[in-house]
C-alpha positions as CSV (number, residue, x, y, z in Angstrom):
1,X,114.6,-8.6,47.5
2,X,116.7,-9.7,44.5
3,X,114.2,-9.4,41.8
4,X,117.3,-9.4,39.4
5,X,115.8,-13.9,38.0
6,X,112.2,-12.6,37.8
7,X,110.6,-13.4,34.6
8,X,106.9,-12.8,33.4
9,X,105.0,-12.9,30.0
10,X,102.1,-10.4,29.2
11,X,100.0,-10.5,25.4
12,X,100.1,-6.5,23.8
13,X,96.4,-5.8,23.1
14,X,95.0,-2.8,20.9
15,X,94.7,0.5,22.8
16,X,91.3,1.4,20.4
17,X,90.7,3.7,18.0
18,X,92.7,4.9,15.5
19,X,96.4,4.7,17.2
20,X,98.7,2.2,16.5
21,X,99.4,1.9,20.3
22,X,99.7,-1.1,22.1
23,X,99.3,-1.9,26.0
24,X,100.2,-4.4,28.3
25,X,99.8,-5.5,31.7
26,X,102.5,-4.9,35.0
27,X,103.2,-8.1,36.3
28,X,102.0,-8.0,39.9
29,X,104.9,-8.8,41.5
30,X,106.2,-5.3,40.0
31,X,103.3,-3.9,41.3
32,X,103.8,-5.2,44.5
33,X,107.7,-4.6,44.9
34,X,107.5,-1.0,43.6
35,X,103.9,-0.2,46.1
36,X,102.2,1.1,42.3
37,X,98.9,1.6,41.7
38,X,96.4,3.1,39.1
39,X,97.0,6.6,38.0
40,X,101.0,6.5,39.2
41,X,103.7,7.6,36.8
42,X,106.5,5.9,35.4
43,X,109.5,6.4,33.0
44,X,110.4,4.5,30.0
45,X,113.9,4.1,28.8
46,X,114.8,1.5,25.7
47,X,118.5,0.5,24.8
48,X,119.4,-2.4,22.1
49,X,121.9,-5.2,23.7
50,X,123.0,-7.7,21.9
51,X,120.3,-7.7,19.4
52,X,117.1,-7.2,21.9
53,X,115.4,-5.0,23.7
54,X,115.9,-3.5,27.2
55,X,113.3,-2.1,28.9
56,X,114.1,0.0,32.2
57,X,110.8,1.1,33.9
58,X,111.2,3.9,36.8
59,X,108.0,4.5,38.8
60,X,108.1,8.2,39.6
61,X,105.4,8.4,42.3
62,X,104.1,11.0,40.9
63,X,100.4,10.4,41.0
64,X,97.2,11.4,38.1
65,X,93.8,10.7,39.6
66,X,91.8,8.3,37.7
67,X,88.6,8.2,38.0
């Protein structure tokens, strides 16, 4: 599946207390593509192009129990 047009929008809420954090939802049809689900891993990687950000997410199935 080329998923290489897919576009989403997702709001950045508060993650509490006193951290500046801010979270955001996975689109489900990431999700879906990629088989994740709560407590899995994933790797962040950020590069600047042409003035914006990039954003490469790498599930690492690597899984945390959440409870």
């Amino acid at each position: 599946m080329d998923m290489s047009g897919k576009h989403s929008s997702t709001t950045l809420v508060s993650t509490g207390g006193g951290s500046r954090s801010l979270r955001t939802t996975v689109p489900m049809w990431i999700v879906e593509h990629f088989n994740l689900g709560a407590g899995d891993n994933v790797d962040w990687r950020f590069t600047i192009q042409e003035g914006q950000i990039v954003v490469v997410m790498t599930p690492t199935h690597v899984q945390v129990v959440v409870e």
